[in-house]
DRENPA-3360 file (N, C-alpha, C; in nm, 2 decimals, always signed):
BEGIN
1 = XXXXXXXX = +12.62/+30.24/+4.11/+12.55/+30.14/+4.04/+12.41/+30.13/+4.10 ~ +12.34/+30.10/+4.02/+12.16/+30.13/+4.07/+12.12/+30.01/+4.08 ~ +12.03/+29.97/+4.20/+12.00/+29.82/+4.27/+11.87/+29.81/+4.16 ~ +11.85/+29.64/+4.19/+11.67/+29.67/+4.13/+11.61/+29.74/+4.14 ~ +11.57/+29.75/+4.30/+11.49/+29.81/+4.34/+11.47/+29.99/+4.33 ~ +11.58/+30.02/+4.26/+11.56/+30.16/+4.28/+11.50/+30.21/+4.15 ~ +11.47/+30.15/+4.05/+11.35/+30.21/+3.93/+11.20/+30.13/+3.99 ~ +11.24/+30.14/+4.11/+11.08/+30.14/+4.19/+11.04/+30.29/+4.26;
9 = XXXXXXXX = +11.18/+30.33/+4.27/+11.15/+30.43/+4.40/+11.10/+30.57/+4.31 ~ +11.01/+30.62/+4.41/+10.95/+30.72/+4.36/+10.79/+30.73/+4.38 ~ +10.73/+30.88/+4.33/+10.61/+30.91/+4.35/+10.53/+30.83/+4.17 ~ +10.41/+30.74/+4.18/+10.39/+30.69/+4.05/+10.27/+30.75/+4.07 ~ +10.14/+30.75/+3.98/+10.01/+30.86/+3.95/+9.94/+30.69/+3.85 ~ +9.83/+30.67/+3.85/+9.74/+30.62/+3.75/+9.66/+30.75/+3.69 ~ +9.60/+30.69/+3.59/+9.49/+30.77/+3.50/+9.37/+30.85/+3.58 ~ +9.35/+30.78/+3.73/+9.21/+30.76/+3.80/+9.30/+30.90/+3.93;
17 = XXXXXXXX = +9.43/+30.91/+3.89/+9.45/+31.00/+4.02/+9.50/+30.95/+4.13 ~ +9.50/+30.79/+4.18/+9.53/+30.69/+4.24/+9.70/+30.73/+4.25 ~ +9.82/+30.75/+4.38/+9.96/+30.77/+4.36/+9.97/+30.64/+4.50 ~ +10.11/+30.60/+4.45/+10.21/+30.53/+4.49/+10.32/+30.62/+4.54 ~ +10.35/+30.61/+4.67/+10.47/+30.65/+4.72/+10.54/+30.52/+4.77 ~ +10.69/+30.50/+4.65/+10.75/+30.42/+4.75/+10.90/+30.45/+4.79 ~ +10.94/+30.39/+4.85/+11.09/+30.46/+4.95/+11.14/+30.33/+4.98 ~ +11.28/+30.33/+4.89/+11.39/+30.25/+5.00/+11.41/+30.20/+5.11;
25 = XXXXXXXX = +11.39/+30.12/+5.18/+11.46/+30.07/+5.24/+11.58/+29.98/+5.29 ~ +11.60/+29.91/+5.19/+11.74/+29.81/+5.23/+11.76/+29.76/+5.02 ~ +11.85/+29.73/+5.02/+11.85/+29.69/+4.90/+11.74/+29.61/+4.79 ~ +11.70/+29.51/+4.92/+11.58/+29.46/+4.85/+11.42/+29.49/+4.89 ~ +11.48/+29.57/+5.02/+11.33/+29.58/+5.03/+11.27/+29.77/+5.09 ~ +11.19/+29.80/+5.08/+11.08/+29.95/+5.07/+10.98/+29.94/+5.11 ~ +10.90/+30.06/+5.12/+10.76/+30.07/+5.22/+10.68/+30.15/+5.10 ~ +10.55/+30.10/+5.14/+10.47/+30.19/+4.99/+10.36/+30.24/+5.05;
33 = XXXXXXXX = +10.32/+30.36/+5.01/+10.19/+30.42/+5.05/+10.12/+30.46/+4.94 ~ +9.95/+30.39/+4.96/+9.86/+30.43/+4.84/+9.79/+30.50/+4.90 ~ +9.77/+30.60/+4.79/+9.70/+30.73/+4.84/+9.58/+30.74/+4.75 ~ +9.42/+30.69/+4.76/+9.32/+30.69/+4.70/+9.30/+30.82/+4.61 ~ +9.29/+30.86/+4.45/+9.20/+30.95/+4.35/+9.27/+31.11/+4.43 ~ +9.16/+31.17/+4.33/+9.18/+31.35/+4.36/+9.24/+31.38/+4.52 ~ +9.19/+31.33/+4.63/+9.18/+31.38/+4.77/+9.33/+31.31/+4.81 ~ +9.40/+31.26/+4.76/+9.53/+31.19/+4.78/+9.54/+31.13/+4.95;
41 = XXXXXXXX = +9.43/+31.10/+4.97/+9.41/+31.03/+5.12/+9.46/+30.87/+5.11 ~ +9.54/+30.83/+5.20/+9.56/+30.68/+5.24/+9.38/+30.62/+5.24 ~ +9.39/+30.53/+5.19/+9.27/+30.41/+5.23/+9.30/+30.37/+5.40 ~ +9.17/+30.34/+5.43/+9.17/+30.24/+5.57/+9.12/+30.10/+5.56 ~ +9.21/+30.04/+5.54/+9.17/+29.90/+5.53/+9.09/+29.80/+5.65 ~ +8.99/+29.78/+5.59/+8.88/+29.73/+5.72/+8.89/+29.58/+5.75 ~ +8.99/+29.53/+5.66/+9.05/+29.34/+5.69/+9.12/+29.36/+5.77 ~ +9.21/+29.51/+5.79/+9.33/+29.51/+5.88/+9.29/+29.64/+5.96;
49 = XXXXXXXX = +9.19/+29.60/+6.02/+9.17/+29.65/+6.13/+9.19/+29.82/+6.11 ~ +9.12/+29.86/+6.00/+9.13/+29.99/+5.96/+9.23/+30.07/+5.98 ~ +9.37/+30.00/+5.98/+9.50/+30.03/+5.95/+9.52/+30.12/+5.79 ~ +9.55/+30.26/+5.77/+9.58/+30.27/+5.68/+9.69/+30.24/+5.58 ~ +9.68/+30.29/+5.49/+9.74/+30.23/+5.35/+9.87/+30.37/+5.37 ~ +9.95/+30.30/+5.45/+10.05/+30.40/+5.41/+10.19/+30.30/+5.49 ~ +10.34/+30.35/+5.44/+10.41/+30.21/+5.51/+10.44/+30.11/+5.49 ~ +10.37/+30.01/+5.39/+10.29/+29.91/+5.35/+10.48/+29.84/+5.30;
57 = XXXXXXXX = +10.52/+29.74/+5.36/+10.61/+29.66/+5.34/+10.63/+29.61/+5.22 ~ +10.75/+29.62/+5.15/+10.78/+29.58/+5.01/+10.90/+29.49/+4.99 ~ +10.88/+29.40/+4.89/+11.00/+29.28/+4.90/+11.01/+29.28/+4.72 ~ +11.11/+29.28/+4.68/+11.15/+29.25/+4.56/+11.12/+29.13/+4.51 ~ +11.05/+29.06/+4.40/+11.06/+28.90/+4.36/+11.07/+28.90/+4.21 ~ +11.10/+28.79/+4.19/+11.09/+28.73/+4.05/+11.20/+28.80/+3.98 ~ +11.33/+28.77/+4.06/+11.48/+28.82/+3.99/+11.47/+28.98/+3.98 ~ +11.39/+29.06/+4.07/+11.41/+29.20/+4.08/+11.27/+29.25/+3.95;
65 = XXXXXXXX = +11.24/+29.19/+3.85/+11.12/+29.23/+3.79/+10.98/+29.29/+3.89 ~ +10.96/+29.25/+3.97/+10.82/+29.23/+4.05/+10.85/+29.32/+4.18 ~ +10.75/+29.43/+4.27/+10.79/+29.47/+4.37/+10.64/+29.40/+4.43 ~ +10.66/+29.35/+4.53/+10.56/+29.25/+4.62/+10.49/+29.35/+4.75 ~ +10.37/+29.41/+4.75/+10.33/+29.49/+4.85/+10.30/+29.44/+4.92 ~ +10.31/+29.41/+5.08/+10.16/+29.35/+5.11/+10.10/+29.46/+5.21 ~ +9.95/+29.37/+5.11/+9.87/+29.48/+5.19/+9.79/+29.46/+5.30 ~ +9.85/+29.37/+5.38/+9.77/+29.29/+5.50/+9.94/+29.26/+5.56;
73 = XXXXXXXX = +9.95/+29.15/+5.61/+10.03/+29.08/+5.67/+10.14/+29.00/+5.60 ~ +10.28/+28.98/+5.61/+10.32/+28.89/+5.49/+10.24/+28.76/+5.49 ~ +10.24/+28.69/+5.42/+10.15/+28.54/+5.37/+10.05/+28.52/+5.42 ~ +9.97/+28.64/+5.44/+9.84/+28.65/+5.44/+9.74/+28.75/+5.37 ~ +9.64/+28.77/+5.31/+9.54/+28.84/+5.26/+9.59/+28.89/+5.12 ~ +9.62/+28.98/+5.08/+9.63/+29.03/+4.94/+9.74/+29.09/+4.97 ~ +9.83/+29.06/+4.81/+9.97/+29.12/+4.79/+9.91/+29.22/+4.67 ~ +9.99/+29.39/+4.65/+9.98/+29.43/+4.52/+10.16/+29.43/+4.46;
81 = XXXXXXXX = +10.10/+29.36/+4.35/+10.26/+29.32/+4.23/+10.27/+29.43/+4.16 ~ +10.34/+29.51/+4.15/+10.39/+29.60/+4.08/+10.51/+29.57/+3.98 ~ +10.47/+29.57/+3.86/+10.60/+29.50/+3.74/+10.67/+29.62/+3.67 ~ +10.77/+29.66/+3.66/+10.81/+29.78/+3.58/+10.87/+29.74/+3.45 ~ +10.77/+29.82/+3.37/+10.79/+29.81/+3.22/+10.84/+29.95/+3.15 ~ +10.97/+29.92/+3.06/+11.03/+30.04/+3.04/+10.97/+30.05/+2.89 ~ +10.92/+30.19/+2.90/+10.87/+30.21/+2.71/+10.71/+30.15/+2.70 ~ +10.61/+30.15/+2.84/+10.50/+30.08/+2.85/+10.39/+30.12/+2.73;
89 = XXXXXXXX = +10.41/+29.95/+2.63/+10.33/+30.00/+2.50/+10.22/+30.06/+2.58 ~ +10.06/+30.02/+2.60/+9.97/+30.04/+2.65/+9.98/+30.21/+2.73 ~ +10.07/+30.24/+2.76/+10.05/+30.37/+2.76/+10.08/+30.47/+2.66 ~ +9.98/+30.54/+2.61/+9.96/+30.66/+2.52/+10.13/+30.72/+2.45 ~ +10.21/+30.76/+2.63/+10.34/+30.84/+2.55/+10.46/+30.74/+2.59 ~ +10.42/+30.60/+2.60/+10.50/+30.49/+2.59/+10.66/+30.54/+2.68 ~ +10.55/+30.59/+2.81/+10.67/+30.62/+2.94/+10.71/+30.48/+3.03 ~ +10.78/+30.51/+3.11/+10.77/+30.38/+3.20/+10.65/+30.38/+3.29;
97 = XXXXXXXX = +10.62/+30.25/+3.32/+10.55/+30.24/+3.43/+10.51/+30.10/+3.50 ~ +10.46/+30.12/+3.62/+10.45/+30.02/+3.71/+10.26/+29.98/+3.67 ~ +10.31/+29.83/+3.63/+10.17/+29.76/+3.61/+10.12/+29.66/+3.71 ~ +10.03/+29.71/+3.79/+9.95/+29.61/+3.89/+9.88/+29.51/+3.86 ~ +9.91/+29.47/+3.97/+9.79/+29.36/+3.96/+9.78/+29.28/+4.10 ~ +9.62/+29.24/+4.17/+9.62/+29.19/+4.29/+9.60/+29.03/+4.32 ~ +9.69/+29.00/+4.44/+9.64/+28.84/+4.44/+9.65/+28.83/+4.57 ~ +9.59/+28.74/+4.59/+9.52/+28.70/+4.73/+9.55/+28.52/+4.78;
105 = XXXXXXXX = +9.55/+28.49/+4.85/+9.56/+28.35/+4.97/+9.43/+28.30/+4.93 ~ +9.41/+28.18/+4.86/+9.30/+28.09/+4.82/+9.23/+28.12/+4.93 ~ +9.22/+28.06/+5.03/+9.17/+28.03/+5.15/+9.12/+28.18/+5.27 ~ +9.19/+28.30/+5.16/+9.14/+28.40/+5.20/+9.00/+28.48/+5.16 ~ +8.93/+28.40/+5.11/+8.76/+28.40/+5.00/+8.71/+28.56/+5.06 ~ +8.71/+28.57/+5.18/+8.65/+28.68/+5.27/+8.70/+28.80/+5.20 ~ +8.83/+28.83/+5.13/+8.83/+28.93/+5.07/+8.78/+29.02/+5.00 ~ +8.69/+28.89/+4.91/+8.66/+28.93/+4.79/+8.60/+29.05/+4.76;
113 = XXXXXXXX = +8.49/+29.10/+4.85/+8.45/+29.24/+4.84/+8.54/+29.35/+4.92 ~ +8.65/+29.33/+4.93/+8.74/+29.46/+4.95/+8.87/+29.45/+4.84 ~ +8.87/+29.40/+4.70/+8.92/+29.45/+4.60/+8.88/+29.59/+4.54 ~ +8.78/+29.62/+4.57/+8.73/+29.81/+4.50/+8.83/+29.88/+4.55 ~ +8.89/+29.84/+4.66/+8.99/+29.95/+4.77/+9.09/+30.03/+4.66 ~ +9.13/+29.90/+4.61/+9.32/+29.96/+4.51/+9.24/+30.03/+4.40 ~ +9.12/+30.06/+4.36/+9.11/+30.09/+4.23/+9.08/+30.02/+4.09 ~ +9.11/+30.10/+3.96/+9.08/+29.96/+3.87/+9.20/+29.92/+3.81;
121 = XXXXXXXX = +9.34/+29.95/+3.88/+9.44/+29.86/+3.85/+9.49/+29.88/+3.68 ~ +9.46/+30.02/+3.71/+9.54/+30.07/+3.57/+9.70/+30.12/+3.58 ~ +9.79/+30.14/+3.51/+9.94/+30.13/+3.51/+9.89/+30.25/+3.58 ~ +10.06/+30.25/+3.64/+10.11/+30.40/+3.69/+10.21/+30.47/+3.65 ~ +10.21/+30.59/+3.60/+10.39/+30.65/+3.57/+10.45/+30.77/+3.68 ~ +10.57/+30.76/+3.62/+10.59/+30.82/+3.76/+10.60/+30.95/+3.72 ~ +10.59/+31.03/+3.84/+10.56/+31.21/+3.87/+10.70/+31.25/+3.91 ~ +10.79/+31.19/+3.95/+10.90/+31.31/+3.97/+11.00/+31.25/+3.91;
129 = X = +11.05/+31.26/+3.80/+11.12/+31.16/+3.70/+11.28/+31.26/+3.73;
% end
């Protein structure tokens, strides 16, 4: 029987070349690595002490719809939500995919210029189906 979490697991791709590696770890939760465009390199995030984007702690929410990244510390700085939509109208050959979106700690304002990091937050589908 297949958990939530496991139509998360896998290598996902955006339009821009942007991939998601994410990996199981416990029923509810996995580790994700974003790997920036063509050169498939981890980002170095400069809020976190130019820690790269690889690893990145994942928690299931919102009754297993939502995988919760964070990309800093838990309950602090920016989470990326990853939603899986099966049959994703908005994409072309109406495959599945994981639709982002980023949010951040009110009180975290200082971020604001390191949203370019993830990209422009276009869906992802996945590469090794």
């Amino acid at each position: 029987m297949e958990s939530a979490i496991d139509k998360f697991i896998g290598e996902w791709v955006d339009s821009e070349g942007n991939r998601l590696l994410i990996k199981k770890k416990t029923v509810g939760k996995a580790v994700v690595s974003f790997l920036r465009g063509a050169d498939g390199v981890p980002i170095a995030r400069p809020y976190y002490g130019g820690r790269l984007s690889t690893e990145m702690f994942a928690k299931l929410r919102d009754y297993g719809s939502t995988l919760q990244v964070d990309l800093w510390v838990s309950g602090k700085g920016f989470d990326l939500n990853l939603t899986c939509e099966h049959a994703y109208e908005l994409d072309n050959n109406r495959r599945d995919s994981l639709v982002p979106s980023l949010s951040r700690r009110m009180e975290d304002s200082f971020l604001d210029e390191h949203y370019h990091l993830f990209g422009s937050l276009k869906h992802y589908t996945r590469t090794n189906v």
